[in-house]
N, C-alpha and C positions, 0 to 999 in steps of 0.2 A: 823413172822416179829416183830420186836420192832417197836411199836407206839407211839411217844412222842403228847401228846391231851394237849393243852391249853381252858379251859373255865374259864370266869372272871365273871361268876354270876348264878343264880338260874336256871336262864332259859338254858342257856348254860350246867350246870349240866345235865337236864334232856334231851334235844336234845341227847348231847355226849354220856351219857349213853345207849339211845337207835342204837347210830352207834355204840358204842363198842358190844352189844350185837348181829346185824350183820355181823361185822368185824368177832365176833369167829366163827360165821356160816360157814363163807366163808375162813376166816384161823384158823386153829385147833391151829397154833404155836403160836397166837396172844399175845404179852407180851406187858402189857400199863403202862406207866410212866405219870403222869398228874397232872397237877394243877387242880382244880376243886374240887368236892362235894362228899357229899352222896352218890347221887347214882351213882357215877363213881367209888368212892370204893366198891358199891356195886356190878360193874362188875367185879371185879378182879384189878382195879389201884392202883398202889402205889402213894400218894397224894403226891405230894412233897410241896404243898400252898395250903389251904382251898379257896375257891372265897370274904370266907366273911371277909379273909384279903387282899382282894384285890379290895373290891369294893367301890369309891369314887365317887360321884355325882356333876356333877357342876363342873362351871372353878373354882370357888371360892375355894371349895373343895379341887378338884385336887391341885391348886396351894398350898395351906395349904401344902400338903402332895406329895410335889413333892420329897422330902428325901426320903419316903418309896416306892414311888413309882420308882424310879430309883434304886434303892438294890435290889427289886425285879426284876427289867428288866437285873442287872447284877450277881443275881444268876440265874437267868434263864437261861442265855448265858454258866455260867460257867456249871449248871448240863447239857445241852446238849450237850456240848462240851467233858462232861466227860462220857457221858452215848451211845453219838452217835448212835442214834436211823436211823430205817431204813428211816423215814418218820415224817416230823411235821405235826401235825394238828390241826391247829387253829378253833376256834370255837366264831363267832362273836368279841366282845371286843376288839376294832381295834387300840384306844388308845396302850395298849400294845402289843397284838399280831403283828400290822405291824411293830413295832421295833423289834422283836422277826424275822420276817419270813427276813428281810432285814440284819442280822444277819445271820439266816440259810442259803440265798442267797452265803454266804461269801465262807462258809466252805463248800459247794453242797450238802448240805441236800435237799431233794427231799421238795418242801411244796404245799399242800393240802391245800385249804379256804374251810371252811362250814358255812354257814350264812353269805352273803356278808357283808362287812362296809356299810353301808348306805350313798356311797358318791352320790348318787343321790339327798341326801336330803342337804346334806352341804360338802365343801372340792371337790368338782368335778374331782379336779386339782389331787388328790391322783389315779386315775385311773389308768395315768399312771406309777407310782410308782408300785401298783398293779399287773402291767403288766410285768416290771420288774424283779418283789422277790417272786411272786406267781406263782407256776408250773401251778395249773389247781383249777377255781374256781367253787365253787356249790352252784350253788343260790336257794329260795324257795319263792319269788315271784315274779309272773307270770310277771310283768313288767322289770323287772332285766336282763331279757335276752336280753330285746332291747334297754335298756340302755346300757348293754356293747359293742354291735353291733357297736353302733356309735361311739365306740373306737377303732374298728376291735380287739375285746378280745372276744373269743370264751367262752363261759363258758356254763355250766349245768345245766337247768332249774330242779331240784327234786322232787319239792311237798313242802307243807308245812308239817313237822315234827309234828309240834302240832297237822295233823289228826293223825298222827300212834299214838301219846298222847293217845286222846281221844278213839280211836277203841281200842287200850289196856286197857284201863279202864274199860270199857264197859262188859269186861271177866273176872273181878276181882270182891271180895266184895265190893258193894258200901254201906254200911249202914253209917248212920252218925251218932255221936254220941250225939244229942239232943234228949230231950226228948219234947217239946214244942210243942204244935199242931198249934203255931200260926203260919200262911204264914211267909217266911224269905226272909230279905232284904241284901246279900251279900255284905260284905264289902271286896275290894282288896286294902290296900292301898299304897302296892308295898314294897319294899325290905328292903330298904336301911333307917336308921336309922330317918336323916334327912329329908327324904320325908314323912314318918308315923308322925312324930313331926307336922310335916306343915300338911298335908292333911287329917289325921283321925279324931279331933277334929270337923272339919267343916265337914266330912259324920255323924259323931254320933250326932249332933246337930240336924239332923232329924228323930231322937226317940222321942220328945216329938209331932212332929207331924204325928207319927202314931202308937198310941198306941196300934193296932191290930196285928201292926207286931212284929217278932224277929227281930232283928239286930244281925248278928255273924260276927265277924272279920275272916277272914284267917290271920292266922300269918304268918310271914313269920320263913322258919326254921333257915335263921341265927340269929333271932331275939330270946330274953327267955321270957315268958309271964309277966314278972314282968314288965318290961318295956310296953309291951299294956296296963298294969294294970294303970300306970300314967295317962290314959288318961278317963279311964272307970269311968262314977259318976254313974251308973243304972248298978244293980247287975242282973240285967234280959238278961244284954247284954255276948253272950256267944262268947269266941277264939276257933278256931280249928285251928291244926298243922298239919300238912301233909293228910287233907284232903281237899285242895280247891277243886280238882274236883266232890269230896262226895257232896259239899257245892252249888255248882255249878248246879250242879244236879239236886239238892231241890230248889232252888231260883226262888223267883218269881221275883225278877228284883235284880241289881247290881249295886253300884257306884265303880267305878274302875280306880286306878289311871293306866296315861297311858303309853300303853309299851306291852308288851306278853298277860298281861292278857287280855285288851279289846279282841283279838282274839280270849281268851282261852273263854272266859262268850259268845262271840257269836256260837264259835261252839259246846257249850253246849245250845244253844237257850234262854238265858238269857236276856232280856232289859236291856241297861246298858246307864248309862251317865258318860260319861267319866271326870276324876278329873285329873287337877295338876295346882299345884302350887310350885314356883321355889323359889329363893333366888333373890331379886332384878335386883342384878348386873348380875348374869348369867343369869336370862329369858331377860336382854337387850341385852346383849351379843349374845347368840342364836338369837333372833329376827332380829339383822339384816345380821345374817350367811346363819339362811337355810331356804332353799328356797321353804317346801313343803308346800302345803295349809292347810293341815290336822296333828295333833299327833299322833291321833289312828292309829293303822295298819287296823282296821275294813275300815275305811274311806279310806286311804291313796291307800289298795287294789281295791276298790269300787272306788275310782278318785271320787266320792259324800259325801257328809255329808249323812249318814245314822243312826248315833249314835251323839246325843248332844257333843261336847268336851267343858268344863267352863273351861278357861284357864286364869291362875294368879288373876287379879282383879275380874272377872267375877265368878269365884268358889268363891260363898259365901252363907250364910244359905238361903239369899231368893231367889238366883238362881236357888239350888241346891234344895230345894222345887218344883218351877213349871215343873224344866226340869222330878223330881221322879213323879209329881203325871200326866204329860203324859204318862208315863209307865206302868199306871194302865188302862189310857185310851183305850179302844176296838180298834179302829181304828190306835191310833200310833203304840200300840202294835201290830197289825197285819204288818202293813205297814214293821216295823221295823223286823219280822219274816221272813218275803217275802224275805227282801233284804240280811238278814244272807242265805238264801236256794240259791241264786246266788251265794252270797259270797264262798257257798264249794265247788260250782263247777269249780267256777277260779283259786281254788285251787289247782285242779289238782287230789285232789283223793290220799287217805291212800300210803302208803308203801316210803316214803322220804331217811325214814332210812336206809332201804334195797337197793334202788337202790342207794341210795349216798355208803353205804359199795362194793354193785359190782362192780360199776364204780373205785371206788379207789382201790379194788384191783387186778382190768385189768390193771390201768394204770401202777400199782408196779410189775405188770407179764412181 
């Protein structure tokens, strides 16, 4: 079957890649057309959009580049229309994909969701839209499936994706490339251009108050190191590139901006205090849309505060001090162990990937 995959970021790359690797399990004929990354070319896709032209942050943002963002939503239309795939499948990034599947609704492209929109947490009212221009939805947290209930929309409880991540990792070289014996303090400080500008400065300001430790950055891979270099004054402080989980691994606690990775450092068993800080007008904006209590997915899964989140004014050098050096502490640090060991079990348990590829290709049987 021809697979047309939309993913619109980093995280999405590596999800998708691992259902396309799946998908050939289960169809030997499987040909994929996709927007997305790395490792989705690394399955066999032919890329038609990299994610890292397609990833804007914020209304602010967005609005800026609402030009490129609409060129893109109408070559999107025009390649599927010319390519006519047996099946869409969007992957999170709901800003474009649900313009994308409400299109494919048109012409009776069969469409596939993997990684709900997060209208639980703002936009409600898009559910039923969803319900609409979405064949069949597959969700990966454990809450999702009773929130759509109360729409009478059936959809696919999976698993989270990020264990099949991590148990794949697990089977592979993990060595990391430092040589330092000092304990390391992982830095995540997310993807997107904008957010590393605003957020890294204020985690690496806690290198003068712990001279025992490393500090390493994960970069991220649409980013080139020269640009983390703007921000580095301590030649001590070391970037890795396509090893957060190597990094992850070694850590003895994390500051992490919020989004995929808080998940990814808890189910590596890492301490983590969670960072973000927004652009004025969009963190007002967002604050009074959505509606959950929490950022983190750690937390938001857990329905508890389990991991610190310093959020906009609150993320700052003396904050971000007291909340890192509870992390060292015996007791938070346990407390905060315990409650990641709950955390994987609501998860649902390894193989996301695999049963979201069978499930989609019974339903295309």
């Amino acid at each position: 079957m021809n697979y047309y995959i939309i993913a619109g970021e980093a995280s999405g790359d590596l999800h998708a890649s691992n259902l396309m690797k799946e998908l050939k399990n289960s169809d030997a004929k499987a040909q994929f057309r996709c927007w997305g990354g790395d490792l989705m070319k690394e399955q066999g896709a032919t890329i038609v959009k990299h994610y890292r032209d397609l990833a804007f942050m914020g209304f602010t943002e967005v609005l800026m580049n609402l030009r490129t963002i609409f060129k893109n939503i109408d070559l999107c239309k025009k390649d599927i229309s010319q390519n006519k795939p047996d099946v869409l499948i969007l992957v999170d990034y709901p800003g474009f994909n649900l313009r994308i599947a409400e299109y494919a609704k048109t012409t009776g492209i069969k469409t596939f969701y993997y990684i709900s929109p997060q209208v639980w947490a703002w936009k409600e009212s898009r559910v039923h839209k969803i319900k609409r221009i979405v064949d069949k939805m597959f969700v990966i947290l454990p809450f999702e499936k009773e929130f759509y209930q109360r729409y009478n929309y059936q959809v696919d409880f999976v698993g989270h994706p990020l264990l099949d991540a991590v148990q794949q990792f697990s089977l592979q070289d993990n060595s990391l490339s430092l040589n330092s014996s000092k304990p390391i303090v992982a830095l995540l400080p997310g993807s997107r251009k904008q957010e590393i500008a605003t957020i890294l400065p204020l985690m690496l300001s806690m290198q003068k108050h712990y001279p025992d430790f490393q500090f390493v950055i994960a970069g991220a891979p649409s980013q080139h190191k020269e640009f983390y270099q703007t921000f580095i004054r301590n030649a001590d402080v070391k970037i890795v590139f396509n090893q957060t989980y190597q990094l992850l691994q070694k850590a003895e606690a994390a500051l992490v901006t919020s989004g995929t990775a808080t998940l990814e450092a808890a189910l590596f068993g890492v301490p983590e205090v969670v960072c973000y800080k927004g652009g004025a007008i969009s963190y007002c904006i967002a604050k009074k849309l959505v509606k959950v209590k929490y950022i983190s997915l750690v937390n938001l899964i857990m329905d508890k505060e389990i991991v610190k989140e310093l959020i906009q004014n609150e993320l700052n050098e003396t904050n971000l001090k007291i909340e890192l050096d509870k992390l060292f502490n015996s007791n938070s640090r346990k407390n905060m162990l315990n409650n990641y060991a709950e955390l994987k079990t609501k998860l649902g348990g390894p193989g996301a990937s695999k049963k979201t590829a069978g499930l989609m290709f019974s339903y295309l049987k």
